[in-house]
PDB file with one MODEL, atoms N, CA, C and O in Angstrom:
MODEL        1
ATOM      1  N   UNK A   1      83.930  69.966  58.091  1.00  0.00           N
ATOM      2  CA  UNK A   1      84.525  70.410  56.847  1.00  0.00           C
ATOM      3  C   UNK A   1      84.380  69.337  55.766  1.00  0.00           C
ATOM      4  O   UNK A   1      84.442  69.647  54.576  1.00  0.00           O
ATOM      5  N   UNK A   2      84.246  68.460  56.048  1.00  0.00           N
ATOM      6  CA  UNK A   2      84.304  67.299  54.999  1.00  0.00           C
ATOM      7  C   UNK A   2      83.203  66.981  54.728  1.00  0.00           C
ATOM      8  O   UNK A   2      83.037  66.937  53.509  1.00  0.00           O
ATOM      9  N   UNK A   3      82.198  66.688  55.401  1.00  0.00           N
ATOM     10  CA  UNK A   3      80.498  66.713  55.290  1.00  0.00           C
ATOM     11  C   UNK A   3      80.628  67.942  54.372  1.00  0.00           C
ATOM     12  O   UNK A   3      79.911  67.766  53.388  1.00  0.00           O
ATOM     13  N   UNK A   4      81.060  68.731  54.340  1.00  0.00           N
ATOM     14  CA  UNK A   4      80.365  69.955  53.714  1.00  0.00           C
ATOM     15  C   UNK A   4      80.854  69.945  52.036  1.00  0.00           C
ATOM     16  O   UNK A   4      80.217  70.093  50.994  1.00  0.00           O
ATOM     17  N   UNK A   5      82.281  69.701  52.327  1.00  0.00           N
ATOM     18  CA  UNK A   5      82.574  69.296  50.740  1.00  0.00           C
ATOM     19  C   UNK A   5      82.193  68.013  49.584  1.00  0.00           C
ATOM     20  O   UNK A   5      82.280  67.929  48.359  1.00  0.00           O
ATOM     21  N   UNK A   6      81.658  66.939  50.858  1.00  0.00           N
ATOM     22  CA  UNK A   6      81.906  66.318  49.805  1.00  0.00           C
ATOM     23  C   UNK A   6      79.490  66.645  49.972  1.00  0.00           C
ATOM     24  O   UNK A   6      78.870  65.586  49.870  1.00  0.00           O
ATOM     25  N   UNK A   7      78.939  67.443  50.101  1.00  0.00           N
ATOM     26  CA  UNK A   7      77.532  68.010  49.969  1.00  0.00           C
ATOM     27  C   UNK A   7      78.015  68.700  48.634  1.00  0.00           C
ATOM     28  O   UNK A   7      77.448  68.270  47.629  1.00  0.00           O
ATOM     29  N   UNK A   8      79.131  69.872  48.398  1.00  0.00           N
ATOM     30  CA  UNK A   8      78.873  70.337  47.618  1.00  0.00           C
ATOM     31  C   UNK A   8      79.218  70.037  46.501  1.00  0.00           C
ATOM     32  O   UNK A   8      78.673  70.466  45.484  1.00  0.00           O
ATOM     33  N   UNK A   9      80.764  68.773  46.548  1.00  0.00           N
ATOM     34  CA  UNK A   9      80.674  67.978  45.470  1.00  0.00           C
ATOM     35  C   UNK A   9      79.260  67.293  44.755  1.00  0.00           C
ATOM     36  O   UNK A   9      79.088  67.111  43.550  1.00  0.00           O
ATOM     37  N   UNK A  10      78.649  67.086  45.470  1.00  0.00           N
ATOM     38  CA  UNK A  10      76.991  66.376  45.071  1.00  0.00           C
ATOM     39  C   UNK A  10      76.448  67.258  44.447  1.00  0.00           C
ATOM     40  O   UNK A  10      75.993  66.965  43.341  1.00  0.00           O
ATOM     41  N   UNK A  11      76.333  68.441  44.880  1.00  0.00           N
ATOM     42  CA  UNK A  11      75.315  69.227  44.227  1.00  0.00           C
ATOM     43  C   UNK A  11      76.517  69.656  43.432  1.00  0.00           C
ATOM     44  O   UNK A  11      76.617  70.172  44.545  1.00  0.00           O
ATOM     45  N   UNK A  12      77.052  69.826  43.027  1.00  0.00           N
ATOM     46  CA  UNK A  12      77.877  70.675  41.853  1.00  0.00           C
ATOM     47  C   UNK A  12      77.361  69.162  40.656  1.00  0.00           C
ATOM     48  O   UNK A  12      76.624  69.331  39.685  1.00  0.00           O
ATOM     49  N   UNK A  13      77.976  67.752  41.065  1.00  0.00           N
ATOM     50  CA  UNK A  13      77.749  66.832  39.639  1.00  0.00           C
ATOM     51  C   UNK A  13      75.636  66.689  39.678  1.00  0.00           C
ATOM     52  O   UNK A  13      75.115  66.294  38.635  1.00  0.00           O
ATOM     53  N   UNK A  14      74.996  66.925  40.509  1.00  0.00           N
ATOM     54  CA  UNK A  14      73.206  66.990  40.060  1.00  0.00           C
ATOM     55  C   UNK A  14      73.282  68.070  39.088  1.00  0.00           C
ATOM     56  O   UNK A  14      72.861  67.978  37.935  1.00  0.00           O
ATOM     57  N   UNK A  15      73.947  69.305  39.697  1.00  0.00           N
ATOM     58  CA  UNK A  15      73.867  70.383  38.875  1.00  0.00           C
ATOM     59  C   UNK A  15      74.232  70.243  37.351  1.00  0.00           C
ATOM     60  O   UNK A  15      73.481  70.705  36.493  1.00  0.00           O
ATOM     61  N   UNK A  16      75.488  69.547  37.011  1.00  0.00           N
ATOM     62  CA  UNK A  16      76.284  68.979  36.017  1.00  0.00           C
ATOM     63  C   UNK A  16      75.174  67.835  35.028  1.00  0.00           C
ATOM     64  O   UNK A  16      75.129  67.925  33.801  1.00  0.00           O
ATOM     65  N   UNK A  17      74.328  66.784  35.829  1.00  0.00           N
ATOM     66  CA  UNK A  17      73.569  66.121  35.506  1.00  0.00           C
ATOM     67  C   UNK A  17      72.181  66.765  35.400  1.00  0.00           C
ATOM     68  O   UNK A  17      71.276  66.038  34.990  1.00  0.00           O
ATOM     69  N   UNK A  18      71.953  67.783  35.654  1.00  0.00           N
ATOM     70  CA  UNK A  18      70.423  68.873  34.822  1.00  0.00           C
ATOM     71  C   UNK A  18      70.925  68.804  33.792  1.00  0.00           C
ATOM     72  O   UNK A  18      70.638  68.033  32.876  1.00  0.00           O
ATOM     73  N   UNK A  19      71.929  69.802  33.834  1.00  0.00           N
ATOM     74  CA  UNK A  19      72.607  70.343  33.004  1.00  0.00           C
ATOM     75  C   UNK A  19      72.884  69.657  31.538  1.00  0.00           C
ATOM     76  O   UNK A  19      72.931  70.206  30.437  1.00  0.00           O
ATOM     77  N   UNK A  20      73.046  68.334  31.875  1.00  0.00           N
ATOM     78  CA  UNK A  20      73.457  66.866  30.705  1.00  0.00           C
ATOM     79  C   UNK A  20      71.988  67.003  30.247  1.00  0.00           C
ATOM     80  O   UNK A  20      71.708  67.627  29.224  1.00  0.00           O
ATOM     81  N   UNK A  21      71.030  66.394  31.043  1.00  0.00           N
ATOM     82  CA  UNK A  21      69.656  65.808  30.498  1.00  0.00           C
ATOM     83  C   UNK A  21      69.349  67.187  29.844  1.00  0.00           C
ATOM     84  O   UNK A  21      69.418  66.866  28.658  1.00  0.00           O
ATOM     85  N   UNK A  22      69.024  68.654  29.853  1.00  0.00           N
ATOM     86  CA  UNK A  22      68.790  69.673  28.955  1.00  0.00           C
ATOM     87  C   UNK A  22      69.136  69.413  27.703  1.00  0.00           C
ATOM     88  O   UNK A  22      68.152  69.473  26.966  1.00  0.00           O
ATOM     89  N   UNK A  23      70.295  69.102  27.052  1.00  0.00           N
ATOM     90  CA  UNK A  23      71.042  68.741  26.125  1.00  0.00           C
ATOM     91  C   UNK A  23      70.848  67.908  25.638  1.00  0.00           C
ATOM     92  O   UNK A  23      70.617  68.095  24.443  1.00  0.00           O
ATOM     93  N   UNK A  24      70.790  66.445  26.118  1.00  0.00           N
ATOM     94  CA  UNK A  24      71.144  65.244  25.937  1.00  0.00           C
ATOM     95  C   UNK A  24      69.573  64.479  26.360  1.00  0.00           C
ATOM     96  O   UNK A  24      69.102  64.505  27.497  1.00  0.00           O
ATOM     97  N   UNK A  25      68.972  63.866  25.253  1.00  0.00           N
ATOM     98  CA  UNK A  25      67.868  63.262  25.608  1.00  0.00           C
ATOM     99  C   UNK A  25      68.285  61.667  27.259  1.00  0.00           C
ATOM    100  O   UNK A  25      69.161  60.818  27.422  1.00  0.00           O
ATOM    101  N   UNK A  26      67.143  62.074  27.971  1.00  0.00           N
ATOM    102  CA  UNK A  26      67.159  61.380  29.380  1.00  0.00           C
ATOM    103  C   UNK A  26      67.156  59.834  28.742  1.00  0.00           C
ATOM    104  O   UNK A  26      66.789  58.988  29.557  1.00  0.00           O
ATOM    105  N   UNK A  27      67.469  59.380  27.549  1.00  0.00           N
ATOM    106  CA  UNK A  27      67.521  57.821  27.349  1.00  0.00           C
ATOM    107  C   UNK A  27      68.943  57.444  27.425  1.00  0.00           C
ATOM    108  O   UNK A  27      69.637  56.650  28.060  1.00  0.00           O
ATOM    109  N   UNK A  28      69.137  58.656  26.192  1.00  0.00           N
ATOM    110  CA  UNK A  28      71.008  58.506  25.891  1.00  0.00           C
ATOM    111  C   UNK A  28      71.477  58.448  27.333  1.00  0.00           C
ATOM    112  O   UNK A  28      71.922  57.365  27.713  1.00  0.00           O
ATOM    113  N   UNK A  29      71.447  59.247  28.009  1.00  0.00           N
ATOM    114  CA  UNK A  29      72.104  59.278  29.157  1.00  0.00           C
ATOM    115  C   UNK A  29      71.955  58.090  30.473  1.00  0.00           C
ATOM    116  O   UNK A  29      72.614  57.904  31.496  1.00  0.00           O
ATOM    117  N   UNK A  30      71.019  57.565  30.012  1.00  0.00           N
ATOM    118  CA  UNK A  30      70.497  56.318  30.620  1.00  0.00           C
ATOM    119  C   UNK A  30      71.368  55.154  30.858  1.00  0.00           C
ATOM    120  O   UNK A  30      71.949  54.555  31.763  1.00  0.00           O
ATOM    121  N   UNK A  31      71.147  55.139  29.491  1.00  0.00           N
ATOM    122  CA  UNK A  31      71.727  53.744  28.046  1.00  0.00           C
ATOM    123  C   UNK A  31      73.254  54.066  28.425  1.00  0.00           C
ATOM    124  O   UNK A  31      73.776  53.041  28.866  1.00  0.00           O
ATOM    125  N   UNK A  32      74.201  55.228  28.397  1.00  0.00           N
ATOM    126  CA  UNK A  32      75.414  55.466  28.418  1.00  0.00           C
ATOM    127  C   UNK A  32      75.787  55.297  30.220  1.00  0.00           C
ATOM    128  O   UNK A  32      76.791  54.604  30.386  1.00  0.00           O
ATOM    129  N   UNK A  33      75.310  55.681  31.210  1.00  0.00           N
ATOM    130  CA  UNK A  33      75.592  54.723  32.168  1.00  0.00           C
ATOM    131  C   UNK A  33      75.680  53.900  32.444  1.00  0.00           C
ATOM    132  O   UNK A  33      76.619  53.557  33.162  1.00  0.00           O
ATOM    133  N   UNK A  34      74.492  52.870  31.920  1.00  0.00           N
ATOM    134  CA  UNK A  34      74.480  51.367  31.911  1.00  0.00           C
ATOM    135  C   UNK A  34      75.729  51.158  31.224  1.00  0.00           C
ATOM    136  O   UNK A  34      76.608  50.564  31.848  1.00  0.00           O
ATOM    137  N   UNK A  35      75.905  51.448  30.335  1.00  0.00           N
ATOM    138  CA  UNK A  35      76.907  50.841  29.120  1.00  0.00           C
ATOM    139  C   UNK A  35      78.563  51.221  30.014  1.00  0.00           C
ATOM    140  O   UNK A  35      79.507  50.437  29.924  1.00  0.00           O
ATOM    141  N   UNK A  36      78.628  52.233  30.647  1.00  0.00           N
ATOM    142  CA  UNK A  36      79.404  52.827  31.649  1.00  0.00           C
ATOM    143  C   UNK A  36      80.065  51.432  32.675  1.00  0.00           C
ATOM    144  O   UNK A  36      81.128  50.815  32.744  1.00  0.00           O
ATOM    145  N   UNK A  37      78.629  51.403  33.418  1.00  0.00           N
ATOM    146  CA  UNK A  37      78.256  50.303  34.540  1.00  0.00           C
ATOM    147  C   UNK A  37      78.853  48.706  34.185  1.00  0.00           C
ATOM    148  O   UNK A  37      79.508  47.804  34.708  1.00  0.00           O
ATOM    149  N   UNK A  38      78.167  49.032  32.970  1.00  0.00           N
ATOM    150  CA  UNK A  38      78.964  47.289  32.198  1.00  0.00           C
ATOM    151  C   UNK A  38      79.932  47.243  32.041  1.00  0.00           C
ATOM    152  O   UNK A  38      80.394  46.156  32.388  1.00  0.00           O
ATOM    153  N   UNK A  39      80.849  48.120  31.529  1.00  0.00           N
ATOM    154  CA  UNK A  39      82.398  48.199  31.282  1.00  0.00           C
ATOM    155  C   UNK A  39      82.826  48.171  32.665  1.00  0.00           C
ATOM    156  O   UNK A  39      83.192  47.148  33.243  1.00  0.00           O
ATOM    157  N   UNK A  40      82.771  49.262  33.149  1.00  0.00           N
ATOM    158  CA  UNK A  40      83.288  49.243  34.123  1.00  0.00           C
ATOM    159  C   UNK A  40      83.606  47.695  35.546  1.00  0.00           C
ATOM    160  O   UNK A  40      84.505  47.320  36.299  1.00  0.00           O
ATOM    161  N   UNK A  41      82.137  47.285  35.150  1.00  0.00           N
ATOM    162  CA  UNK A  41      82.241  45.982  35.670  1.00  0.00           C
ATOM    163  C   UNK A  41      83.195  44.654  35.642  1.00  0.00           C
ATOM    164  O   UNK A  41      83.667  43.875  36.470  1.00  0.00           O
ATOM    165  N   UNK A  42      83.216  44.853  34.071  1.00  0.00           N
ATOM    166  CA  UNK A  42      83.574  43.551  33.586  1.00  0.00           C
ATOM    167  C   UNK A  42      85.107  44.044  33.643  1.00  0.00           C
ATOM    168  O   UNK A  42      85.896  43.194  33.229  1.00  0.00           O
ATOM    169  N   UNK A  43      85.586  45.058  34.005  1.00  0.00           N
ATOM    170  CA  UNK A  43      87.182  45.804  34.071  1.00  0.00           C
ATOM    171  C   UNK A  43      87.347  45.060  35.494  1.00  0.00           C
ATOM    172  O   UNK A  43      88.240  44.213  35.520  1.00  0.00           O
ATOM    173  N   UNK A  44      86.667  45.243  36.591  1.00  0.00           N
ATOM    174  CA  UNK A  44      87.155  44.561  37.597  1.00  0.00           C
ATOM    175  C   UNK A  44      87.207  43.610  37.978  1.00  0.00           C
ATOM    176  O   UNK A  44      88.000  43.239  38.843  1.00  0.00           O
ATOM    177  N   UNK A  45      86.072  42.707  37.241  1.00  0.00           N
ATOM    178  CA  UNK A  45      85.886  40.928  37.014  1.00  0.00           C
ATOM    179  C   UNK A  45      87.333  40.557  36.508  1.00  0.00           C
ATOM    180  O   UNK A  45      88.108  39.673  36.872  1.00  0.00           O
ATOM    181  N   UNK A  46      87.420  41.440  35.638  1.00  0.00           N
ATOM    182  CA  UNK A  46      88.994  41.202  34.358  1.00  0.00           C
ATOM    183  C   UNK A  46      89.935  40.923  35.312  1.00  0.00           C
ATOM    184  O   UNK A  46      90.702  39.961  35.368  1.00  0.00           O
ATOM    185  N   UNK A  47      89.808  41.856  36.062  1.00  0.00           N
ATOM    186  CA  UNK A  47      91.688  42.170  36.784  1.00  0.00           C
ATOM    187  C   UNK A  47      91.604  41.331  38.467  1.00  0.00           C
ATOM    188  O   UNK A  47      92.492  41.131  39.295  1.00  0.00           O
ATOM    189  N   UNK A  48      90.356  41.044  38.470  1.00  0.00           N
ATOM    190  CA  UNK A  48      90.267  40.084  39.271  1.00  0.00           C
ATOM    191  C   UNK A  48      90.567  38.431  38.948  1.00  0.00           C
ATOM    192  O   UNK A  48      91.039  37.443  39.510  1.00  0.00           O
ATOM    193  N   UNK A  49      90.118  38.726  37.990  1.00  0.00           N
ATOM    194  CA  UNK A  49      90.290  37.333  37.537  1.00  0.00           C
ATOM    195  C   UNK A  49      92.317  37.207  37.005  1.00  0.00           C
ATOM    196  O   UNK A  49      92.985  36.174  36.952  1.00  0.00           O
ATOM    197  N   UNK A  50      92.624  38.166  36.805  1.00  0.00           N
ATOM    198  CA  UNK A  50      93.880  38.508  36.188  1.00  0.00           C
ATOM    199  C   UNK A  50      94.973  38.226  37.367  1.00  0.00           C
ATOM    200  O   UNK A  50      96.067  37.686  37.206  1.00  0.00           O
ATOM    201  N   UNK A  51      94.377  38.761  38.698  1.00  0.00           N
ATOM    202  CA  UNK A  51      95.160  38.597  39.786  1.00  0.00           C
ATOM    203  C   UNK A  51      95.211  37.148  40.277  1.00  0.00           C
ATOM    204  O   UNK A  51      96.230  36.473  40.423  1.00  0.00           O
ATOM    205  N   UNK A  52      94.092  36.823  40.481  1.00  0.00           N
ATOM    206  CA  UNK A  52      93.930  35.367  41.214  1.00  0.00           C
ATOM    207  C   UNK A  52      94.070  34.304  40.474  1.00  0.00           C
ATOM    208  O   UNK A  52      94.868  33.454  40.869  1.00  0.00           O
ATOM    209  N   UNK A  53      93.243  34.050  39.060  1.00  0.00           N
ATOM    210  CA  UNK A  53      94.482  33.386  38.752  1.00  0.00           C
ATOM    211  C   UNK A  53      95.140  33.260  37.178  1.00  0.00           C
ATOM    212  O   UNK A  53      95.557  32.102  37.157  1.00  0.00           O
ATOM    213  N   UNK A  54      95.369  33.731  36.166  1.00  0.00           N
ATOM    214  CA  UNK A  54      96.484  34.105  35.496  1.00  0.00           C
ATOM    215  C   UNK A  54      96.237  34.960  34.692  1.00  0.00           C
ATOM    216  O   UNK A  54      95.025  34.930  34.480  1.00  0.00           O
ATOM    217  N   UNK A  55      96.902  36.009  33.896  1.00  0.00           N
ATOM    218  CA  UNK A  55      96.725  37.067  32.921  1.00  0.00           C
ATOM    219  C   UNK A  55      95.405  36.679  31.981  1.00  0.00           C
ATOM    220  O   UNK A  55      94.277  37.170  32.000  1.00  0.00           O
ATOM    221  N   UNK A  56      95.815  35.894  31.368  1.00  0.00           N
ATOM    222  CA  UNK A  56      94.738  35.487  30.365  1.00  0.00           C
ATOM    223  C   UNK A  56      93.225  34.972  31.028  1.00  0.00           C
ATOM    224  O   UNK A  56      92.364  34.595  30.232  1.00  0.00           O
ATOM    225  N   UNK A  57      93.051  34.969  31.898  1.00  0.00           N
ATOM    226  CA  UNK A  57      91.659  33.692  32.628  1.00  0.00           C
ATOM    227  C   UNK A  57      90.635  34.773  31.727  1.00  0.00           C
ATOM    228  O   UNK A  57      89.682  34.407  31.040  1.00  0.00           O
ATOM    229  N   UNK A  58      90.851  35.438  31.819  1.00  0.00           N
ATOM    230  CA  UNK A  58      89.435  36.867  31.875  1.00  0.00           C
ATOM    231  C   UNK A  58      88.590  36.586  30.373  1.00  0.00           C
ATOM    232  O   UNK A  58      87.391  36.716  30.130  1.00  0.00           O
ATOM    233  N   UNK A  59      90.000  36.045  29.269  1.00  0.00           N
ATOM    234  CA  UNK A  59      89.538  35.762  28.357  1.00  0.00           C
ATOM    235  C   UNK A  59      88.800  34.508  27.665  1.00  0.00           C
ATOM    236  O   UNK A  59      88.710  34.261  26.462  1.00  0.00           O
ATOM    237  N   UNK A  60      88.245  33.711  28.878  1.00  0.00           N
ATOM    238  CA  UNK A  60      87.763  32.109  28.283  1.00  0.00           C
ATOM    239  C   UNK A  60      86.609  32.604  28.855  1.00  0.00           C
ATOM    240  O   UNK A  60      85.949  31.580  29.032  1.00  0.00           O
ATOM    241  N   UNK A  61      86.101  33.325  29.166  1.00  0.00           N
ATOM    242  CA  UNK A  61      84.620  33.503  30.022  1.00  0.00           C
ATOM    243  C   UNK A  61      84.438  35.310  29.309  1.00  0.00           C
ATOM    244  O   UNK A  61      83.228  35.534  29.291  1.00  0.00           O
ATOM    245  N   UNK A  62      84.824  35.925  29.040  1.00  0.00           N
ATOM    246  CA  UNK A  62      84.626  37.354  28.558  1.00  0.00           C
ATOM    247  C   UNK A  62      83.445  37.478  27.389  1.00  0.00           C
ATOM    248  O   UNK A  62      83.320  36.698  26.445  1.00  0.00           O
ATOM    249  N   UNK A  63      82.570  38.690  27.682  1.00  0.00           N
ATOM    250  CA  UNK A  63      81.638  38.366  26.835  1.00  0.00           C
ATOM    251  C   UNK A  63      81.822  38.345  24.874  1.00  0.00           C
ATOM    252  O   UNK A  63      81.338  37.648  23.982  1.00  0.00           O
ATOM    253  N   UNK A  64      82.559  39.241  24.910  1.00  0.00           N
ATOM    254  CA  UNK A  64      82.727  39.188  23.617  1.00  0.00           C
ATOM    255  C   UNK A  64      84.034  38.218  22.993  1.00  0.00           C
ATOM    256  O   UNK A  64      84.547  38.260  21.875  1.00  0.00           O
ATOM    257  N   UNK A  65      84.291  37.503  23.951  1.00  0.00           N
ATOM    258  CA  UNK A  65      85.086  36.382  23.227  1.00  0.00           C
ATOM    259  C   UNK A  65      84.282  34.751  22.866  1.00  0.00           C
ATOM    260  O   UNK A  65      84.352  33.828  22.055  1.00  0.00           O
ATOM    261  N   UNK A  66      83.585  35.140  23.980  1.00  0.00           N
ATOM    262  CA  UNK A  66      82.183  34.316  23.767  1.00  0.00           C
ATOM    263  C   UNK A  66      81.511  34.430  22.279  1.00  0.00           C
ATOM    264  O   UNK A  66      81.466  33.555  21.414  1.00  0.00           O
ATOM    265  N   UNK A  67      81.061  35.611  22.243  1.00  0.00           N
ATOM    266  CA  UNK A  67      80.472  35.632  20.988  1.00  0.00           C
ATOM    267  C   UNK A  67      81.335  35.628  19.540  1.00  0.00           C
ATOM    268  O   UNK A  67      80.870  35.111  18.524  1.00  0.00           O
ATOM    269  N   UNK A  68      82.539  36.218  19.584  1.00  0.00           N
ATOM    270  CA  UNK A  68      83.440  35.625  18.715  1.00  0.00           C
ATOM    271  C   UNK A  68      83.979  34.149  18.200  1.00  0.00           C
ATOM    272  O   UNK A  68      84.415  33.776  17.111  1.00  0.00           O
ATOM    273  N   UNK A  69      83.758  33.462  19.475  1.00  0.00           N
ATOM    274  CA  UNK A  69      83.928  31.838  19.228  1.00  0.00           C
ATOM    275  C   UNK A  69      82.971  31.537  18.604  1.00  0.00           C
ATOM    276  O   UNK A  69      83.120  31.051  17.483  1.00  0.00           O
ATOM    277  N   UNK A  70      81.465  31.775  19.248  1.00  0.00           N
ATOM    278  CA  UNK A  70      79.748  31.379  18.676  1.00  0.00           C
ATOM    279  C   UNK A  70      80.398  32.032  16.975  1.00  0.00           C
ATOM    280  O   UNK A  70      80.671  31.238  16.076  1.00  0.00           O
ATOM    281  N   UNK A  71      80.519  33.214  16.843  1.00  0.00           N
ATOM    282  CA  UNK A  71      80.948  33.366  14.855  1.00  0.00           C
ATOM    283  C   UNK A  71      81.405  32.377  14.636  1.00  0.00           C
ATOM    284  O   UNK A  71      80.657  31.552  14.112  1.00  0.00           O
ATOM    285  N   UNK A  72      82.978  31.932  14.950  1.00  0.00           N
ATOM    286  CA  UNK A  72      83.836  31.419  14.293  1.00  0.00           C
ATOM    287  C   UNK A  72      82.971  29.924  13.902  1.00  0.00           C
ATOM    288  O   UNK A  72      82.797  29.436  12.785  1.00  0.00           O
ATOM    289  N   UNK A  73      82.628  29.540  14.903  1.00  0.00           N
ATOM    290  CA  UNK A  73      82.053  27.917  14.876  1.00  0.00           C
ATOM    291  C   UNK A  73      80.844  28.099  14.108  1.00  0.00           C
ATOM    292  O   UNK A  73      80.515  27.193  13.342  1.00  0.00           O
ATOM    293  N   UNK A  74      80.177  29.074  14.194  1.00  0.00           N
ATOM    294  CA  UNK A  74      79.379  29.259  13.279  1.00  0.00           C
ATOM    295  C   UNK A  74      80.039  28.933  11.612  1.00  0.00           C
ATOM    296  O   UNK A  74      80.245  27.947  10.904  1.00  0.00           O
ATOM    297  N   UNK A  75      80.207  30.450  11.530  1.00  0.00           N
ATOM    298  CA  UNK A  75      81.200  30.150  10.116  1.00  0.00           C
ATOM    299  C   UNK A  75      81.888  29.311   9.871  1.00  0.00           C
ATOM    300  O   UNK A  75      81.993  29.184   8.651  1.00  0.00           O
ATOM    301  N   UNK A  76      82.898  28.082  10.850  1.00  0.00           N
ATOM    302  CA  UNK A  76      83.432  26.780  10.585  1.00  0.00           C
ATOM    303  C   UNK A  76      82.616  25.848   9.792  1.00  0.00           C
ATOM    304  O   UNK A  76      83.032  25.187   8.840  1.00  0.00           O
ATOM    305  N   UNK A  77      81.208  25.848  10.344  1.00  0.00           N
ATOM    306  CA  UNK A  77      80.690  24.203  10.580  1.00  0.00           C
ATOM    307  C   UNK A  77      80.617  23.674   9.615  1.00  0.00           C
ATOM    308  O   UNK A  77      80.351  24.578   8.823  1.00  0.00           O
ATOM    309  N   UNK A  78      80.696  22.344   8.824  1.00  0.00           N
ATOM    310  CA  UNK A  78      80.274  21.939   8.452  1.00  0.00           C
ATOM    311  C   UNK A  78      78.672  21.308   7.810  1.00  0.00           C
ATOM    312  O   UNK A  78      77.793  20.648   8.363  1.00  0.00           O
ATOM    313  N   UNK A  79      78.767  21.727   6.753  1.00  0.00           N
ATOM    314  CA  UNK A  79      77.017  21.539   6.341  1.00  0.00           C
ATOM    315  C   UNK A  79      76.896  21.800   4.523  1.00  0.00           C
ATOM    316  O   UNK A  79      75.803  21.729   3.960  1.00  0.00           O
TER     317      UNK A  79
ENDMDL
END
């Protein structure tokens, strides 16, 4: 029974995913998994890092705080 549901769960989301690419050019849908994949990633790096060791850690290494510092020091410097 369970082999069988979770077969037809599969084919119901392929079916769901024809169904997308008809519509939806096969890049977008590409590009929006990856982009999916990345979030999703860096959500469990986060809360990993959140657990072990303190709320904030996630944010001295996070990518876009990274690049917010690279602005700021940018826009700081002296010259």
């Amino acid at each position: 029974m369970g082999k069988n549901l979770y077969y037809e769960a599969l084919v119901a989301l392929q079916d769901g995913l024809y169904r997308t690419k008809s519509v939806v050019s096969p890049w977008v849908v590409q590009f929006s998994f990856k982009l999916y994949s990345l979030m999703l990633t860096s959500e469990i790096i986060a809360i990993l890092a959140m657990i072990w060791f303190r709320p904030r850690a996630w944010c001295t290494f996070c990518p876009m705080g990274t690049l917010t510092q690279g602005i700021c020091k940018f826009r700081n410097r002296k010259g």
